[in-house]
Chimera marker file (.cmm) of the C-alpha trace (Angstrom):
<marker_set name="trace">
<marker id="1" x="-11.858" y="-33.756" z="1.007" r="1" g="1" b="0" radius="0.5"/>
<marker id="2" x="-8.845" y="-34.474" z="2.899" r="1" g="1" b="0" radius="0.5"/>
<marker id="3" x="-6.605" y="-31.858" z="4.690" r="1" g="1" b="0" radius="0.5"/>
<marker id="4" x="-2.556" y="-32.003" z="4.483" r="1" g="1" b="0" radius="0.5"/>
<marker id="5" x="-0.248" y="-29.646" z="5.579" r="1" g="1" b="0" radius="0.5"/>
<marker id="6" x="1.320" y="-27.167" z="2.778" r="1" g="1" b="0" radius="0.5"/>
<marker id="7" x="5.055" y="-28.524" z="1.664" r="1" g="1" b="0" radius="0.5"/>
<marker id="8" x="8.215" y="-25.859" z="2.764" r="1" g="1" b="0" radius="0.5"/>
<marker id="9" x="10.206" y="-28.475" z="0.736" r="1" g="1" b="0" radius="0.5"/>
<marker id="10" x="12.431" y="-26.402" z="-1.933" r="1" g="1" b="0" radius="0.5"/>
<marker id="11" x="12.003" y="-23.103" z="-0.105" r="1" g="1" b="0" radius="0.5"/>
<marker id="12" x="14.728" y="-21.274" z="0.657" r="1" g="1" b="0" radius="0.5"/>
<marker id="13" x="13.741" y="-19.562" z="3.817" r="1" g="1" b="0" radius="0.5"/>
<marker id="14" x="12.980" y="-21.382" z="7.139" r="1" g="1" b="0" radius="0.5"/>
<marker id="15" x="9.722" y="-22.731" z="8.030" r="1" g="1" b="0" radius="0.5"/>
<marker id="16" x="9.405" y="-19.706" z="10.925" r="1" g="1" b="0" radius="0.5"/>
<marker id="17" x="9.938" y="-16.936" z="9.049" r="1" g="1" b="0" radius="0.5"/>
<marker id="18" x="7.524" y="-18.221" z="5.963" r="1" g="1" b="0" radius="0.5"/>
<marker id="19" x="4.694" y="-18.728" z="8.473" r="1" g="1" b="0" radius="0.5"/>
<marker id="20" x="5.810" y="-15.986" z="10.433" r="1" g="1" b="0" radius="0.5"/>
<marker id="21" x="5.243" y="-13.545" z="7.215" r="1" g="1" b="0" radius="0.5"/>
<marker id="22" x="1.712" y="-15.675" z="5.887" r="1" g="1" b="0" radius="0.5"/>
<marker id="23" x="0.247" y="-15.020" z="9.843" r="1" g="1" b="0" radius="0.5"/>
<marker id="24" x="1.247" y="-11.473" z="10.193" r="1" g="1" b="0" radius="0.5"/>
<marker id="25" x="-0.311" y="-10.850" z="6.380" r="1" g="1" b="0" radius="0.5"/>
<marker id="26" x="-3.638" y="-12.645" z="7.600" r="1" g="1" b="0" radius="0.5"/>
<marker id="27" x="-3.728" y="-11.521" z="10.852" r="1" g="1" b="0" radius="0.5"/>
<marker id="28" x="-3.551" y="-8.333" z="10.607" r="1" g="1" b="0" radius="0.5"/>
<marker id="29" x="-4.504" y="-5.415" z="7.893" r="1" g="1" b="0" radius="0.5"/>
<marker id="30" x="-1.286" y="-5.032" z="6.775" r="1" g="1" b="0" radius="0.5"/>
<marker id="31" x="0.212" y="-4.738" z="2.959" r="1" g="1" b="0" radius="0.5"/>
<marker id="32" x="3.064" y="-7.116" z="1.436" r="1" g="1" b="0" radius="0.5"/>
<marker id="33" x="5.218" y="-3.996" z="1.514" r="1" g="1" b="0" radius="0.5"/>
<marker id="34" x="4.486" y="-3.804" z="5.224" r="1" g="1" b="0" radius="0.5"/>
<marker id="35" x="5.134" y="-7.023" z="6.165" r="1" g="1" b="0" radius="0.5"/>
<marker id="36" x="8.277" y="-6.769" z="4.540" r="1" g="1" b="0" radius="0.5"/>
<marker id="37" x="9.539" y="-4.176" z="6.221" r="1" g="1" b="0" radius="0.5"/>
<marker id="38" x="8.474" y="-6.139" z="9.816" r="1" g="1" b="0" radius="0.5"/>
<marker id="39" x="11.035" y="-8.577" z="8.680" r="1" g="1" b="0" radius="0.5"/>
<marker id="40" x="13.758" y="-6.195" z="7.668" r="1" g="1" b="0" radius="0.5"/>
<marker id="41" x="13.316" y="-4.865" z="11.528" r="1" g="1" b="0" radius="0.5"/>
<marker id="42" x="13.589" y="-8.487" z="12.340" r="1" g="1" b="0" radius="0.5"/>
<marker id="43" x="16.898" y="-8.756" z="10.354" r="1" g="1" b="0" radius="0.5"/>
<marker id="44" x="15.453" y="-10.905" z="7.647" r="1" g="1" b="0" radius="0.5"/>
<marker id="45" x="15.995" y="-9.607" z="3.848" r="1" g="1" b="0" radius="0.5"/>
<marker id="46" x="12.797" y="-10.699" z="2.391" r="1" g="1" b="0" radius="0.5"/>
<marker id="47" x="11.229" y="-9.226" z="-0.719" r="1" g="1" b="0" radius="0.5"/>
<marker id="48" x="6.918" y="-8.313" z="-0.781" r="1" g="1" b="0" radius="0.5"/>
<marker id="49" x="6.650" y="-10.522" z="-4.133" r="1" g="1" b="0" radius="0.5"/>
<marker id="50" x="8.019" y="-13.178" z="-2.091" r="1" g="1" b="0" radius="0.5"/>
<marker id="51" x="5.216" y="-12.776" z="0.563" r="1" g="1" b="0" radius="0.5"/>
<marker id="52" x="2.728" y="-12.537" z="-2.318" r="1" g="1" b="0" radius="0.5"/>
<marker id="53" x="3.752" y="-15.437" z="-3.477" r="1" g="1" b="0" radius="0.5"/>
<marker id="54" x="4.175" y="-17.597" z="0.143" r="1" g="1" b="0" radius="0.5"/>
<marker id="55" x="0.372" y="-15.798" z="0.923" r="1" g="1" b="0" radius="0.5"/>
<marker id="56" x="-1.173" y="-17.487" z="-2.066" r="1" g="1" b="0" radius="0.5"/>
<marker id="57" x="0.409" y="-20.692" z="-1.300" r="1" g="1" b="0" radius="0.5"/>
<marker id="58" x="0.184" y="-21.280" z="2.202" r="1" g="1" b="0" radius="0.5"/>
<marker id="59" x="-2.447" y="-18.595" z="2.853" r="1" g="1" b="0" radius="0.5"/>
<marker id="60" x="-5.347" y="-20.508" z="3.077" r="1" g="1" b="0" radius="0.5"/>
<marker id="61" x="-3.997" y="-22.931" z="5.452" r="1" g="1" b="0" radius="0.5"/>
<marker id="62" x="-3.720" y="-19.994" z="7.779" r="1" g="1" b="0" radius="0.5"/>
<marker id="63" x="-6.674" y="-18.331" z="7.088" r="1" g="1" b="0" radius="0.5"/>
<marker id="64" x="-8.840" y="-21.242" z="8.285" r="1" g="1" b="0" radius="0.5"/>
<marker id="65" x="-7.149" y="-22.086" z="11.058" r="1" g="1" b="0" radius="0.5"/>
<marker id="66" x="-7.384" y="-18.288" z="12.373" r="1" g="1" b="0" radius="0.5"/>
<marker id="67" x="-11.071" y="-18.268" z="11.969" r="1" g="1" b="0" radius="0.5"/>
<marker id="68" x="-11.298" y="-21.668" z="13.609" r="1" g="1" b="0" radius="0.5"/>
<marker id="69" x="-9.433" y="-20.389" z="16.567" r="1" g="1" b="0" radius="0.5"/>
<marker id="70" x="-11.950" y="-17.326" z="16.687" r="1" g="1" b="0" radius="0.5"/>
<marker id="71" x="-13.948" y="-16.744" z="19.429" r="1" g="1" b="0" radius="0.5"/>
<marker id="72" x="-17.956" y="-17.769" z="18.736" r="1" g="1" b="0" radius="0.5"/>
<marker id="73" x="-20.794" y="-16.028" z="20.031" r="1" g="1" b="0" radius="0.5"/>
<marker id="74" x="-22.116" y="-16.940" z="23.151" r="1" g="1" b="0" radius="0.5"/>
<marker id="75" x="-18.356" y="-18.326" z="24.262" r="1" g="1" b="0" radius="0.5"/>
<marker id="76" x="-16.816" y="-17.208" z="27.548" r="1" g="1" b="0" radius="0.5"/>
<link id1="1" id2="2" r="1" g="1" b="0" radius="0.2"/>
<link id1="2" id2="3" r="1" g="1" b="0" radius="0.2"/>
<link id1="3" id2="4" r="1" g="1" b="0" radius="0.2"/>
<link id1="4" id2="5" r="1" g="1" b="0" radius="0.2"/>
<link id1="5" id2="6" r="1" g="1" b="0" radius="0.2"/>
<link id1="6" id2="7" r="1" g="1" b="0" radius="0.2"/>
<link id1="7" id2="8" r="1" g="1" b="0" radius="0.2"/>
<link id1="8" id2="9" r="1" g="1" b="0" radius="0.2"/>
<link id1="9" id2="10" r="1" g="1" b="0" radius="0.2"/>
<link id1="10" id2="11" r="1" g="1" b="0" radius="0.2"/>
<link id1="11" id2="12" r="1" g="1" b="0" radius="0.2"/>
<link id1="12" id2="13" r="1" g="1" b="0" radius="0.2"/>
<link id1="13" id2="14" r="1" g="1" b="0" radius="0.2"/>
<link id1="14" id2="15" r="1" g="1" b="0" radius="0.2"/>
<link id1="15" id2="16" r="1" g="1" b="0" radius="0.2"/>
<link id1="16" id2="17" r="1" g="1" b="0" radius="0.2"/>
<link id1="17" id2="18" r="1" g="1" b="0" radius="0.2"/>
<link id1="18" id2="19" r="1" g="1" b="0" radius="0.2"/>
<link id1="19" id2="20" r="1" g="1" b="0" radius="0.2"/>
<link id1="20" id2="21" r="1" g="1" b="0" radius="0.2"/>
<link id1="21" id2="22" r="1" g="1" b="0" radius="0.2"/>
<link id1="22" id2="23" r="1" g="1" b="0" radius="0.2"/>
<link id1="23" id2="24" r="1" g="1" b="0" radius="0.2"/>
<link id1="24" id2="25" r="1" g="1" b="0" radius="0.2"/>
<link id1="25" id2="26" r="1" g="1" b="0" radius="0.2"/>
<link id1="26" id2="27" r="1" g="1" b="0" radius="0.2"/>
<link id1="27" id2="28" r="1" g="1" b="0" radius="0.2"/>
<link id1="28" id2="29" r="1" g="1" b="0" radius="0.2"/>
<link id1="29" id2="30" r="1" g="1" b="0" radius="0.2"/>
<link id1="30" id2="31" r="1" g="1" b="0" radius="0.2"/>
<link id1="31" id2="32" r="1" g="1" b="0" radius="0.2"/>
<link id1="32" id2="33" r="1" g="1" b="0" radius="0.2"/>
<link id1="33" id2="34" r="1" g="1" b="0" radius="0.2"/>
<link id1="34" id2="35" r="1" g="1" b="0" radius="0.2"/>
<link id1="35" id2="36" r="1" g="1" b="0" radius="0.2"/>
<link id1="36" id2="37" r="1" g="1" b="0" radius="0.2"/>
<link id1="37" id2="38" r="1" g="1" b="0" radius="0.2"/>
<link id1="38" id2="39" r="1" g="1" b="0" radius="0.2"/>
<link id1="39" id2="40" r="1" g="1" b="0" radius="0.2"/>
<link id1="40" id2="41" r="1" g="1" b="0" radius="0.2"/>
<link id1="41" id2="42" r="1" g="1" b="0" radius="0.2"/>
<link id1="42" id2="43" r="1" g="1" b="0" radius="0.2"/>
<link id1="43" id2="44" r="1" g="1" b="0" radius="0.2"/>
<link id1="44" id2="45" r="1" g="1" b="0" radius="0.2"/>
<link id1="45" id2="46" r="1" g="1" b="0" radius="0.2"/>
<link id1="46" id2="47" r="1" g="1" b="0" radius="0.2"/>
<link id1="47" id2="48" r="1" g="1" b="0" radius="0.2"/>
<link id1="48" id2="49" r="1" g="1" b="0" radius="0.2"/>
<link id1="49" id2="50" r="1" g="1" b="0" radius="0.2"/>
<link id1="50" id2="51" r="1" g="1" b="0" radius="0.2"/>
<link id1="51" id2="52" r="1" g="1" b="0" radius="0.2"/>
<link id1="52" id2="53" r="1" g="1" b="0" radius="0.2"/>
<link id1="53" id2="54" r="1" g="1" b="0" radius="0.2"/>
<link id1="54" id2="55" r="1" g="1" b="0" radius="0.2"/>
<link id1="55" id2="56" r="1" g="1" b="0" radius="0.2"/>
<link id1="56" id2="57" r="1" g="1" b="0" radius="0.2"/>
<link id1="57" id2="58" r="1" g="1" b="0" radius="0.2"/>
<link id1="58" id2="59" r="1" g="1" b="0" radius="0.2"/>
<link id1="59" id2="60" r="1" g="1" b="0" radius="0.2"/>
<link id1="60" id2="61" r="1" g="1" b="0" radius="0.2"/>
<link id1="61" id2="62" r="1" g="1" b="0" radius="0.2"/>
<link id1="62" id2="63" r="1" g="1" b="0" radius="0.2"/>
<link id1="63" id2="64" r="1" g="1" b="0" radius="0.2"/>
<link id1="64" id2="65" r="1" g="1" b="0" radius="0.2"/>
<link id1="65" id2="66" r="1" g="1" b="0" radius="0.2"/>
<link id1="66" id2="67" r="1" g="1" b="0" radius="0.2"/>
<link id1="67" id2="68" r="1" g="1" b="0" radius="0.2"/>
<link id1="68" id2="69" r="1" g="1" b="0" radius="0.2"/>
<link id1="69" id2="70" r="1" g="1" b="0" radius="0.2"/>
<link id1="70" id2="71" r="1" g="1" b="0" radius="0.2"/>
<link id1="71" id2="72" r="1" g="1" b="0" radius="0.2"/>
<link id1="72" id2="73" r="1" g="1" b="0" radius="0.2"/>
<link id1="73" id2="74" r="1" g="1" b="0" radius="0.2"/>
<link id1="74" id2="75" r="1" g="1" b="0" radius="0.2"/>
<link id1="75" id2="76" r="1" g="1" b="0" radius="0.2"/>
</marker_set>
């Protein structure tokens, strides 16, 4: 099974503020609705079915790298 990077081709948003919305979702226990207003402090109009919808797509992309960078037991 081989890995490749998720496609931001067709999107209408910038690559930053996509993955910026997908981490903060996975990162921390927050709701669509919360994560869109995060962005709306930021100054970016962004709507919590478009998170949904950027979560589901991208989401597991970031989800496995944030458990890989996790610390293990027994690390220092």
């Amino acid at each position: 099974m081989e890995s490749t990077s998720p496609s931001y081709k067709g999107h209408r948003y910038p690559v930053e503020v996509i993955s910026h919305c997908v981490w903060l979702y996975f990162r921390f226990p927050l709701s669509f609705r919360e994560v869109e207003e995060l962005m709306l402090e930021r100054g970016v109009t962004v709507s919590h079915e478009t998170v949904r919808r950027w979560c589901r797509k991208f989401g597991q992309t970031y989800a496995n790298a944030l458990r890989r960078r996790q610390p293990r037991p027994g690390d220092k």
